[in-house]
N, C-alpha and C positions, 0 to 999 in steps of 0.2 A: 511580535508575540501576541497580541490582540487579536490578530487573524488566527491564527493558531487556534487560540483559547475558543474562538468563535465557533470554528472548525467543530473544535472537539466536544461541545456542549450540542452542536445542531448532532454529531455522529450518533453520543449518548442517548439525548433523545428522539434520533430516529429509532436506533436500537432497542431502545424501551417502548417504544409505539408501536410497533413492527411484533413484538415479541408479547405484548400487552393484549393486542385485538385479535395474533392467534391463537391465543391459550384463554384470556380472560383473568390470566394471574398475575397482579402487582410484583409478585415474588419473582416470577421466569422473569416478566418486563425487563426486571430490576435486572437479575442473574445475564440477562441478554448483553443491557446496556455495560455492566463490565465485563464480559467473555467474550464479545464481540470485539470489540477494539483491540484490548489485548491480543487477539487473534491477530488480527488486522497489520497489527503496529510488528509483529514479529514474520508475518506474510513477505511485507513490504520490504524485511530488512534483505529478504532473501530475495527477491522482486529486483531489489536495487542493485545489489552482488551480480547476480547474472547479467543484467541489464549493462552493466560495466566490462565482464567480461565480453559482450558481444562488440560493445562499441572499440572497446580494444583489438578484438581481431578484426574488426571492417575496418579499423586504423592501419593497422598492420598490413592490409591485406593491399589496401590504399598507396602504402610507402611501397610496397613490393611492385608494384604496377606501374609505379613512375617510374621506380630504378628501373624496371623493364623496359620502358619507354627513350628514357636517357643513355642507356647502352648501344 
């Protein structure tokens, strides 16, 4: 969990830094460092979903290939 939290304060304040020097406004910084992540974190969910589906059909695809092989 340490790593996590660590993770998530370096993302924050990139976000804030990144969104700070191109605007000059504490305000966006700020707006960045939460709308970014939250982006991010909901991106990912879907990132991983897909990412599962794929590994599942090269599984499948995988079992299919040996039964073909063993026939």
């Amino acid at each position: 969990m340490t790593k996590t939290l660590s993770f998530a304060a370096v993302h924050f304040s990139v976000a804030f830094t990144v969104g700070y020097l191109m605007t000059g406004s504490v305000w966006v910084g700020g707006a960045l460092a939460l709308v970014e992540p939250a982006c991010n974190t909901v991106a990912f969910h879907f990132h991983e979903k897909i990412w599962k589906r794929i590994e599942l059909r090269r599984s499948r695809d995988r079992q299919g290939d040996a039964t073909a092989v063993t026939a």
